[in-house]
VOPAGU-2260 file (C-alpha; in pm, 1 decimal, decimal comma):
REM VOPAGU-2260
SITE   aa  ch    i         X         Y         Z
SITE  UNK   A    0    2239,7    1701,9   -3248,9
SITE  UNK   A    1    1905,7    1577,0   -3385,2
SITE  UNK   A    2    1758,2    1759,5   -3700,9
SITE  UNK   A    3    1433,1    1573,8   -3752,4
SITE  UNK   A    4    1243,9    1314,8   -3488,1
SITE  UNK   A    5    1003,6    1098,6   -3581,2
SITE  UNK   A    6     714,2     943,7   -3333,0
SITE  UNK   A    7     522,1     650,8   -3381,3
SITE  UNK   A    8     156,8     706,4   -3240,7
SITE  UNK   A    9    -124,0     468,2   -3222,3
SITE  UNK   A   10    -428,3     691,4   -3211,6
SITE  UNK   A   11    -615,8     395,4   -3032,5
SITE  UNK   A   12    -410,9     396,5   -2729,3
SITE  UNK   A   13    -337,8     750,8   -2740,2
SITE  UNK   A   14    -392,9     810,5   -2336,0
SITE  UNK   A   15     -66,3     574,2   -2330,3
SITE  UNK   A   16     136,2     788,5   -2518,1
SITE  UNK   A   17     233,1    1087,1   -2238,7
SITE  UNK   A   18     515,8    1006,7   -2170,5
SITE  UNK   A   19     716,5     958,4   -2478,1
SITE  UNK   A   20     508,8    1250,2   -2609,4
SITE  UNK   A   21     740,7    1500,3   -2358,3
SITE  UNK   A   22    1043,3    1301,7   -2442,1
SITE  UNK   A   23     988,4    1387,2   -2760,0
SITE  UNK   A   24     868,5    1745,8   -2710,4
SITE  UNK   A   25    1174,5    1799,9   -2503,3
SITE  UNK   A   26    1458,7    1620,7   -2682,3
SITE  UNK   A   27    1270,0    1844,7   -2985,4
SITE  UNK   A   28    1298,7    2172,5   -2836,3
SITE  UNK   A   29    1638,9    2092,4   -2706,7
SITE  UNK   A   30    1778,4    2050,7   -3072,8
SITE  UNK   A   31    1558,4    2279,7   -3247,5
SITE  UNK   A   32    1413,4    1988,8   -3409,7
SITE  UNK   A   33    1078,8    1949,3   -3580,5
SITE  UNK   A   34     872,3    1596,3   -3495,2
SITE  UNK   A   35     678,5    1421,0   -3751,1
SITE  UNK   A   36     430,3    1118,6   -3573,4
SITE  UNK   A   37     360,2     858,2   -3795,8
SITE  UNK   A   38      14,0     631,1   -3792,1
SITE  UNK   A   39     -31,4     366,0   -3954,3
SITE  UNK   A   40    -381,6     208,8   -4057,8
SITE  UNK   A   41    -557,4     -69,6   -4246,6
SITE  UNK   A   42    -768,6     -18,2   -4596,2
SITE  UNK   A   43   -1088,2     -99,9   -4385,2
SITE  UNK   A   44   -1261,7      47,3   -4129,2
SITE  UNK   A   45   -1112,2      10,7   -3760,9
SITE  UNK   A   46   -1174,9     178,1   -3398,3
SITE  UNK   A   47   -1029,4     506,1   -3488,1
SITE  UNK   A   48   -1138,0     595,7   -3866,3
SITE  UNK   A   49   -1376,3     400,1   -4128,5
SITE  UNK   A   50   -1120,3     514,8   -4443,9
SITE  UNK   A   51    -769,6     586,5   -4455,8
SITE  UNK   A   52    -810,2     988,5   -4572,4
SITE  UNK   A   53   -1034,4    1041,5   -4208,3
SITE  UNK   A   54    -729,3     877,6   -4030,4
SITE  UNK   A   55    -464,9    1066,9   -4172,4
SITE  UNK   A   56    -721,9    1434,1   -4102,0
SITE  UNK   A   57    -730,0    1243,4   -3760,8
SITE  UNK   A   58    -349,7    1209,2   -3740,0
SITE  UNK   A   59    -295,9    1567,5   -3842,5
SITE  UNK   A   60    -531,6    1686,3   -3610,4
SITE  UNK   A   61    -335,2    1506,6   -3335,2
SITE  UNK   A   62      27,5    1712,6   -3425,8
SITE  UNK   A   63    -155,7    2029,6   -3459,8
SITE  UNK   A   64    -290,4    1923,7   -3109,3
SITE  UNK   A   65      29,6    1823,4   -2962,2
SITE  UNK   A   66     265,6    2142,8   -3136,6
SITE  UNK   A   67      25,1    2397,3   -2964,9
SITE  UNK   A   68      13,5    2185,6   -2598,7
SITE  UNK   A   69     395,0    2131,5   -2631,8
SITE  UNK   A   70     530,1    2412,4   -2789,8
SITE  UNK   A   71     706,4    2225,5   -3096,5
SITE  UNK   A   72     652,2    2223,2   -3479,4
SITE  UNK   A   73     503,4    1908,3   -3552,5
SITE  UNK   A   74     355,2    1744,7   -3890,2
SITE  UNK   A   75     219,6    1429,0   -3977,3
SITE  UNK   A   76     221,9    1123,8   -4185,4
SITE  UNK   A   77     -54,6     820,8   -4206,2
SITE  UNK   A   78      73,2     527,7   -4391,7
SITE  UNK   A   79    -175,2     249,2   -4507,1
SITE  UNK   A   80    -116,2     -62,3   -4491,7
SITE  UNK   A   81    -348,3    -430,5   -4547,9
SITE  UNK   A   82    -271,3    -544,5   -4218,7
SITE  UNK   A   83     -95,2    -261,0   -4016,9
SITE  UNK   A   84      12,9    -527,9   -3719,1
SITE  UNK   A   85     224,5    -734,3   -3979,6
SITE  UNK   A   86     307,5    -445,1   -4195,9
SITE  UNK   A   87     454,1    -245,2   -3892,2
SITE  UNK   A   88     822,2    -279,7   -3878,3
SITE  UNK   A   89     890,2    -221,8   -4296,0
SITE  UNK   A   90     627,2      69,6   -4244,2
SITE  UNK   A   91     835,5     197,7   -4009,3
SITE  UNK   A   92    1166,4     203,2   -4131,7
SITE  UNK   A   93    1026,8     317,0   -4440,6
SITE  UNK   A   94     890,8     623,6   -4274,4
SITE  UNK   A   95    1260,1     691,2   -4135,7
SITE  UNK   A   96    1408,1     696,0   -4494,8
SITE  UNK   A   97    1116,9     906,1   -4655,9
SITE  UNK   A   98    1083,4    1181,6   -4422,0
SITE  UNK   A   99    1490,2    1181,4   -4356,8
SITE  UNK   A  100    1441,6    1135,7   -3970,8
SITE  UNK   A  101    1767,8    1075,2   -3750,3
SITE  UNK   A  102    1559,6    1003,8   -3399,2
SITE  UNK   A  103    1243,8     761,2   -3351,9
SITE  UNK   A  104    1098,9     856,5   -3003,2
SITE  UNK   A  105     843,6     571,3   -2956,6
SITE  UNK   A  106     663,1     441,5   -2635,5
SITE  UNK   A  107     662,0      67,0   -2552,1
SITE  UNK   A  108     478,5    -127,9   -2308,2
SITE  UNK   A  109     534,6    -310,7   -2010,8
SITE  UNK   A  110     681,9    -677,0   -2139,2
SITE  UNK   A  111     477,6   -1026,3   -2070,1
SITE  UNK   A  112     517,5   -1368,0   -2121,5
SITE  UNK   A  113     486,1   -1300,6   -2545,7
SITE  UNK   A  114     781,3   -1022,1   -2530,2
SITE  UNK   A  115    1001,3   -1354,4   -2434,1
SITE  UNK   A  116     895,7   -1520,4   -2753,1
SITE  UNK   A  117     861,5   -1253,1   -2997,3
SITE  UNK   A  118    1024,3    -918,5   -3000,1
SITE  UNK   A  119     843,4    -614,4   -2935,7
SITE  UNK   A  120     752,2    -367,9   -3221,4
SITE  UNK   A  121     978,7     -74,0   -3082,8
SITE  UNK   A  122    1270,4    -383,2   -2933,0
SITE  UNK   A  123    1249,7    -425,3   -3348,8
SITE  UNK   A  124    1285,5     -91,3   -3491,4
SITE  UNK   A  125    1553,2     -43,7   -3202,0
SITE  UNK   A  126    1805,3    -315,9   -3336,1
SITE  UNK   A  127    1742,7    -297,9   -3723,7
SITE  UNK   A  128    1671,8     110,3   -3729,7
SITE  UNK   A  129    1982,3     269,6   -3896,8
SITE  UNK   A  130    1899,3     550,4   -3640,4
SITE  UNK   A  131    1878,2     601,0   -3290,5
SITE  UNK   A  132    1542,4     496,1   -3156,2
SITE  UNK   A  133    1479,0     587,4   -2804,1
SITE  UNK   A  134    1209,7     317,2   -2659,6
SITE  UNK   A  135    1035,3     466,4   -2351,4
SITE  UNK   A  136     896,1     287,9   -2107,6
C-alpha cells in the first residue's frame, strides 16, 4: 500500500515524538516500507547543532537509532534552511517530491488559541500535500 514514508522530526522536541514514531514504525513494517525522517535546520547555530553538517550526523544518528529500537530500515535527510520556522511547509513538500515519498507520518501538538488563527505546520502539509499525511496527535 505504502512504498516509502517520510517523518518529520524536530530533534529539539524529540521526547514528543513517541508516538508518531510507532505509527510510523508500524504502518512501515506493515507495508514493507522504508521511512526516511526529515530535519530541518537554520545556517546558524541553534539548541541542537552549531553547523548544518553536525545536524544532519545528528539526524542520521537518530534513524540508525530508531531502525535498530523499531525494527525498520530507516535513512535520513537534513534540509537547511535561513529561517527553518518560515521555510517549513515548501521544505516539506519539497522533501516529499525528492525522496518520492507517498506517506508523511508527522506528530502535531495539542491546539491553542494561535491554531484558531493560523494553521498548524502538519494541518498545512495535510491539505496542500499531494500525499496522504497522517497527523498524530
Amino acid at each position: 500500500m505504502y512504498a516509502k514514508i517520510m517523518v518529520p522530526v524536530d530533534l529539539e522536541h524529540r521526547e514528543r515524538l513517541g508516538k508518531a514514531l510507532k505509527t510510523a514504525a508500524d504502518l512501515a513494517k506493515a507495508n514493507g516500507a522504508p521511512i526516511c525522517y526529515v530535519g530541518i535546520t537554520a545556517t546558524t547555530p541553534g539548541p541542537v547543532a552549531h553547523t548544518p553538517a553536525e545536524f544532519a550526523r545528528k539526524l542520521e544518528a537518530f534513524a540508525e537509532e530508531q531502525a535498530a529500537a523499531q525494527g525498520v530500515v530507516a535513512s535520513a535527510k537534513a534540509y537547511t534552511s535561513h529561517d527553518p520556522a518560515v521555510d517549513l511547509d515548501k521544505v516539506l513538500e519539497k522533501a516529499i517530491e525528492e525522496l518520492g515519498c507517498d506517506l508523511v507520518v508527522m506528530a502535531s501538538h495539542i491546539p491553542g488559541f494561535p491554531e484558531h488563527i493560523f494553521a498548524s505546520k502538519a494541518g498545512y502539509l495535510a491539505q496542500h500535500a499531494k500525499i496522504s499525511v497522517f497527523v498524530v496527535r
